[in-house]
Steps between C-alpha positions, in 0.01 A plus 500: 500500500671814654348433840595124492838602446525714748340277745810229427772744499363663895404110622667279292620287796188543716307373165747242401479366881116475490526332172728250619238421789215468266726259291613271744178452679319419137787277396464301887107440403566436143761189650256427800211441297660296234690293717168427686294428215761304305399179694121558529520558160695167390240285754206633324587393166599188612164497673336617103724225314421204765132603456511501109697146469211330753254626247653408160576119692119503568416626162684191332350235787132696317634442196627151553136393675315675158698238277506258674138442562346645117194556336564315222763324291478803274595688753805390640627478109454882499676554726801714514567692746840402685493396861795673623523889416838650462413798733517203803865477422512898550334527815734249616792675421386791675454271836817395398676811563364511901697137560720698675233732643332191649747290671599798673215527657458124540146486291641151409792309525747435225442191452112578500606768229667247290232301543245742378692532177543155418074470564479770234739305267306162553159652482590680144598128381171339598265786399694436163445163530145504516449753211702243300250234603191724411620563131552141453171407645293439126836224473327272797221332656255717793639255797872493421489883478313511848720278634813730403349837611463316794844441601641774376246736663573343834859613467388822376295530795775436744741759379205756497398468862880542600576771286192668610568430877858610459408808331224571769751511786711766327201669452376515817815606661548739265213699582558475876828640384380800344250573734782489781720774284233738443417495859868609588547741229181669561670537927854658295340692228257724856822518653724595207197771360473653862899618497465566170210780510682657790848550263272614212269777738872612593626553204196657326530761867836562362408584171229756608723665735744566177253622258348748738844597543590550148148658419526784789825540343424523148110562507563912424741494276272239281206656528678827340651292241160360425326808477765607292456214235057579518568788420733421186238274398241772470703679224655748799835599519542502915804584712687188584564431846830620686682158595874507560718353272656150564156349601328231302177758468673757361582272183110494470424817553753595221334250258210655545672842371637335205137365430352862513768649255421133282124642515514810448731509178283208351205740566668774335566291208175379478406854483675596236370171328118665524640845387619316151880528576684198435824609479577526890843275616344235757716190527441234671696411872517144381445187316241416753306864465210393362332786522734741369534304279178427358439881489779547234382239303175700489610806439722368231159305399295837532779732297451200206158478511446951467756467254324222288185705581616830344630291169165384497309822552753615225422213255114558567520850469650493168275256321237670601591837347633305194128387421385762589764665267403251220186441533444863341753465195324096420378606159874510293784261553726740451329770762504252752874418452563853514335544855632231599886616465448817606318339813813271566759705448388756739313241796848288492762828410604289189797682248310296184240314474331351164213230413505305215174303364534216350327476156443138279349591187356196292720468197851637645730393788403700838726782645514705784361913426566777686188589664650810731835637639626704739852697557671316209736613267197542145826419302501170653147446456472599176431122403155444613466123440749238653534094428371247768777286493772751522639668831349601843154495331554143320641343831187636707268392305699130499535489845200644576675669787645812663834604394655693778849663388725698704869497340395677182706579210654854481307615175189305547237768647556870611289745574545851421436822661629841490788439749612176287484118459435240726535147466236330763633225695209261491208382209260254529267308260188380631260327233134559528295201488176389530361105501888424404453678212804829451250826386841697540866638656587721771820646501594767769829637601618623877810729627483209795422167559129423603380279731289163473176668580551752239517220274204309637269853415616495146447142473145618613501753247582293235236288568233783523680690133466143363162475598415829319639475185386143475132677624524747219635226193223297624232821458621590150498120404109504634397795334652396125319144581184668584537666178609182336244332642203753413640461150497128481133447590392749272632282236350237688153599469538590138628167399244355700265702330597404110562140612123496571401644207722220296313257699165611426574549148638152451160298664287722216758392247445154645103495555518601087702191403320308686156636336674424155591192541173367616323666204772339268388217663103543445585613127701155444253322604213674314705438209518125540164468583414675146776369287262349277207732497743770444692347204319726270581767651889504445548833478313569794718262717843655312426793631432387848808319463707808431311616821600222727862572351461871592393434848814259536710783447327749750577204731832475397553897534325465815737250619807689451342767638475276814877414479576850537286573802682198697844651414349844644371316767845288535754858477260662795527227689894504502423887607305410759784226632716789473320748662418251782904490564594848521193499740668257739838644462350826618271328773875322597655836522193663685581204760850619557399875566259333716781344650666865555193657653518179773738599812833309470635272797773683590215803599327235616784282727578901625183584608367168686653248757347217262218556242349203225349606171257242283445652149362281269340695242174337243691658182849593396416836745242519743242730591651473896809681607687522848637861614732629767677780593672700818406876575700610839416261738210343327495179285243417287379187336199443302334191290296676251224277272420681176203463288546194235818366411720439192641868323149685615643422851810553472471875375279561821718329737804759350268773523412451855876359593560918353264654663573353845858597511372868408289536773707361751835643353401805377191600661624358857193340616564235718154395681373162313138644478563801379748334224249286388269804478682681248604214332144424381477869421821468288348208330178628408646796355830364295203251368234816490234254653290772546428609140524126345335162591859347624455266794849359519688572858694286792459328825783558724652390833719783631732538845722762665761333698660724775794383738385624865814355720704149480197303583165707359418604191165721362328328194264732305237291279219673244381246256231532206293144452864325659558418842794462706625188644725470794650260715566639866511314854548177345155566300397611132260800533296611213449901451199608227548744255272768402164380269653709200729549221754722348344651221176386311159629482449734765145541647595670817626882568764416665727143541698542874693158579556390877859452647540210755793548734671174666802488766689194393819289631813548307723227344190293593173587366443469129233699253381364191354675190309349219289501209213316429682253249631280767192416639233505179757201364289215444579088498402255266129473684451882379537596891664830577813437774283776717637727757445274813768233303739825466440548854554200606819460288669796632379406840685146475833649333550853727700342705794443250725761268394661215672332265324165605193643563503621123614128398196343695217727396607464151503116565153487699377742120693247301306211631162640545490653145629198321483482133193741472600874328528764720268793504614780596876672584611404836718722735547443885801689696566449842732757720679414844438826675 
């Protein structure tokens, strides 16, 4: 642009001259050749429009010959086609529009014109005449129709051959017309193109003369400038060229300045970006500075994200040394709310902080007990137990939410040291909960207001010190059922015992009557047999008399004696009923610490993108359990299969649900194999399978999930009789398990279980983990569903959520299993990696 500037402001008129030239002599064509090809142009379409009426006349004369001289009767009554078109009367409007055009050039005379016109008019009539005649043709006899075609096709005739002659003549001299004009403007157009090509080889000399002007000129100075502007773009900073001031190249060569100072202090800033310093003033030069621009915005988007990085590092950092910290106090309640305050107080700088458990005994209203303090005033606490429905405490656990105060009143906490008392300026109440359900209070109290990530951790630790106590109520309510339980069937098998000794005692007291009665019988009939021989013998038959009478009474006795046993037999019964229900209650209750032992959703909605769980234990709890839990940057999820099912199961799934988080918690292993490995060891010696004949153990499926970047993650699978299924590339895979068990008979030195690695897709590629139940269900025909229909299920649904994908394999169970019982506990969880 600089150098077309210049070249108008140095030969502006020159320019403006030679651009009037050029101009004119393309406006004098422009006119010349429109001015000669208006008139060709207007003789050859009346030359088209002549041609196209002769042909549409001829068409109707065909027309007029084809019904006029039929097939059939038949026919001619189909017919219906009409004679005379409407595009005739269009072509003759366009001929119409030369009438001017041709008695100028004395094609025909006016009168010849008019002439022509009223031929059209009269020909239109008879054609209509005679298409009249045709549809009325069924109406009369063969001859009188011939005889009227005749006439009228006579006429017809007559106007034909002098329309067509007419329109011949114009079309002859038409063409001798237009052959004539192209002729003469072919002689014009040589002589007009030869002057022309002479102006336009002058001007184009002109031009060339002017631009090797201005490029000996300008050629130095431009080539400076654009070695200048290489340079630049090669991250240099070059010396600009020395141009006087005033000259249009001197504005460029200053841009080009400005554009190295733009570079180099967006450099710099970028710089500083790398180094971790967002706190450097760089403002953009515009609204239209992009760049600039866009750089703040991401090193306003970089300072958020290090900040939110460090809260989380923060948050992550403090959990983990609060299990840690708890893990080692988890026997006592009241320990473990002790480490916990002391844990808070110092991690978040706290002036007080407190926990309060919540406590529901069975026969009194619940309240709120103080389960460990710190920093308060003792004369204050001096009341251990507090009222649900009264004050911060009662509203929390309402609400079931945090209670964040800041305007406090002026003698509601201080804490005291040996310069004096301090009233804090914040407290919060955060309730700890777990499934819904409030296990306790935390109160704490700051010198400042905290922020909303502080909060967030002790929402987190709420969750974890709920966990915990509910952990350890859960324990001690095991242990005194265990006890109860031990108890119970002790009683059990004694009852059972003397209620089969009752039994046994009351078919011998039966067998007896029955023995009496039939010698009763024999004796009665004896005696009616001999009623007359043994007449004499009166005495004799007195005494057997007093006999019989004496045997009804030991069947009387033995009657009562009867009676008794059935009301035995009816009170041990009612025992037994009784028994039976505080067996279920306790099998109820063993469900819901079952329940505890399970990992909750929220753990679960934190840990995975999208996850599905199918639990559908045989009994009221299940020999099957699910398991989960994060170490660093390791999750780990497991579907373990225990041996039988019912209570018997359910203590082994809680011993192995135990003995997992111990190895992996406390022991730190994290390799699958070697997990399973001391897991079996664990097993066989918490069961001592090595000094009795206990078989009992677990099949498990178990995986170590580990993020690699935003699109990979590391799956770790070890599995003992379970395999892994997994659905990656648009494809379910299948991945076997090891040939052995966790615990059991052991016939080999050593058990050593393989670990599979797989590199899978994240947010895409899905693992699932599952006993045996789901497939071993069988239908109505007493077939098993098998593992190629599981397959072939999760094949069919992979592509859709989890949530839908649980509803449809449950559906596809549903329907294959019918009415028929089912077998075994069922437990299938699938995992979006």
């Amino acid at each position: 642009m600089t150098r077309i500037r210049f070249l108008f402001q140095r030969f502006k008129y020159q320019l403006l001259a030679l651009n009037v030239v050029y101009i004119g002599l393309f406006v004098f064509y422009g006119i010349f050749a429109s001015r000669s090809s208006a008139g060709l142009r207007q003789a050859q379409d009346l030359n088209y429009y002549t041609q196209q009426l002769l042909g549409e006349l001829h068409q109707v004369k065909s027309h007029l010959m084809n019904r006029l001289v039929p097939a059939s009767t038949t026919d001619i009554n189909t017919t219906s086609q009409h004679l005379w078109q409407a595009k005739i009367a269009r072509t003759w409007q366009q001929i119409h529009s030369c009438e001017a055009y041709l008695i100028n050039n004395e094609y025909l005379s006016y009168a010849d014109w008019e002439l022509l016109q009223q031929n059209l008019i009269r020909y239109q009539d008879v054609v209509s005449q005679l298409e009249l005649l045709l549809r009325d043709k069924s109406a009369l006899n063969l001859s009188q129709v011939i005889r009227k075609q005749a006439k009228v096709f006579a006429l017809e005739q007559n106007i034909h051959k002098a329309m067509v002659l007419q329109l011949t003549i114009i079309l002859e001299k038409n063409q001798q017309y237009i052959r004539q004009r192209q002729a003469n403007d072919q002689h014009q157009t040589q002589a007009f193109n030869q002057y022309l090509w002479f102006f336009i080889a002058l001007c184009l000399v002109t031009s060339i003369a002017i631009s090797y002007y201005f490029f000996v000129q300008f050629s130095s100075k431009v080539d400076q400038i654009s070695t200048f502007f290489k340079q630049l773009m090669r991250g240099n900073r070059p010396t600009p060229p020395t141009i006087a001031p005033g000259n249009e190249l001197y504005e460029v060569v200053h841009l080009g300045q400005k554009i190295t100072d733009y570079i180099q202090n967006t450099s710099q800033f970028v710089d500083s970006l790398k180094q971790g310093d967002y706190t450097q003033n760089f403002a953009p030069l515009g609204k239209k500075d992009t760049l600039r621009q866009n750089l703040v915005e991401l090193a306003q988007n970089l300072k958020k994200y290090q900040q939110e990085e460090q809260v989380a590092q923060w948050q992550n950092q403090g959990l983990l040394k609060f299990r840690n910290q708890i893990r080692q106090h988890s026997q006592q309640i009241g320990d473990l709310c002790q480490e916990a305050v002391v844990f808070l107080a110092n991690y978040l700088e706290a002036a007080q902080c407190a926990i309060y458990t919540l406590e529901t005994p069975e026969k009194t209203q619940p309240y709120f007990e103080l389960g460990a303090f710190l920093a308060y005033d003792r004369v204050r606490y001096a009341q251990k137990k507090f009222c649900t429905q009264e004050g911060l405490l009662g509203r929390v656990m309402f609400e079931k939410k945090n209670i964040y105060l800041t305007d406090l009143p002026c003698n509601y906490l201080k804490v005291k040291s040996g310069l004096g008392d301090m009233p804090p300026k914040a407290l919060l109440l955060i309730p700890c909960m777990t499934q819904d359900k409030i296990e306790g209070v935390l109160e704490m109290a700051f010198f400042d207001t905290i922020t909303d990530s502080q909060v967030a951790f002790l929402e987190k630790i709420g969750e974890d010190i709920a966990n915990s106590i509910a952990n350890l109520r859960v324990s001690k309510k095991t242990h005194y059922l265990l006890e109860i339980y031990k108890l119970q069937t002790e009683e059990l098998s004694a009852a059972e015992e003397a209620m089969v000794q009752h039994v046994e005692e009351l078919e011998t007291t039966q067998v007896k009557m029955r023995e009496r009665e039939v010698q009763l019988e024999i004796s009665h009939e004896e005696l009616s047999v001999k009623n007359d021989i043994l007449k004499d013998q009166s005495v004799s038959l007195e005494k057997s008399y007093q006999e019989i009478k004496e045997k009804e009474e030991e069947l009387r006795t033995s009657m009562h004696q009867l009676e008794e046993v059935q009301q035995i037999l009816v009170q041990e019964k009612e025992k037994l009923e009784h028994q039976n229900k505080l067996i279920t209650s306790s099998i109820k209750y063993a469900q819901t610490i079952q329940q505890a032992i399970l990992p909750h959703k929220g753990v679960l909605n934190s840990l995975f993108s999208g996850y599905f769980v199918i639990y559908q234990p045989k009994d009221i709890v299940s020999g099957d359990f699910y398991w989960t839990i994060q170490l660093q940057q390791y999750v780990f999820v497991a579907a373990v299969d225990c041996t039988g099912h019912g209570v018997p199961g359910a203590f082994m799934s809680m011993i192995g649900s135990n003995l997992l988080n111990q190895i992996v918690s406390e022991n730190g292993i994290t390799d699958p194999g070697q997990i399973l490995g001391e897991l079996h060891l664990k097993i066989r010696s918490r069961l001592k399978q090595a000094e009795k004949r206990n078989s009992d153990g677990m099949d498990i499926c178990l995986c170590r999930i580990e993020k690699i970047n935003h699109q990979q993650c590391e799956v770790l699978f070890a599995g003992a009789k379970r395999p892994l299924y997994y659905a990656h590339q648009n494809k379910i895979h299948k991945l076997k398990g090891d040939r052995m068990s966790i615990g059991g008979v052991q016939l080999e030195t050593e058990r050593i279980f393989s670990t599979h690695k797989l590199s899978l897709d994240r947010h895409k590629d899905t693992i699932y983990l599952s006993s045996d139940g789901f497939a071993d269900i069988p239908n109505e025909r007493r077939r098993n569903f098998g593992e190629r229909r599981l397959l072939k299920a999760l094949d069919a649904h992979k592509h859709k959520p989890m949530s839908m994908q649980k509803i449809a394999l449950q559906e596809t169970l549903s329907e294959f299993q019918g009415n028929t019982e089912q077998r075994d506990d069922i437990t299938l969880v699938g995992v979006k990696v």
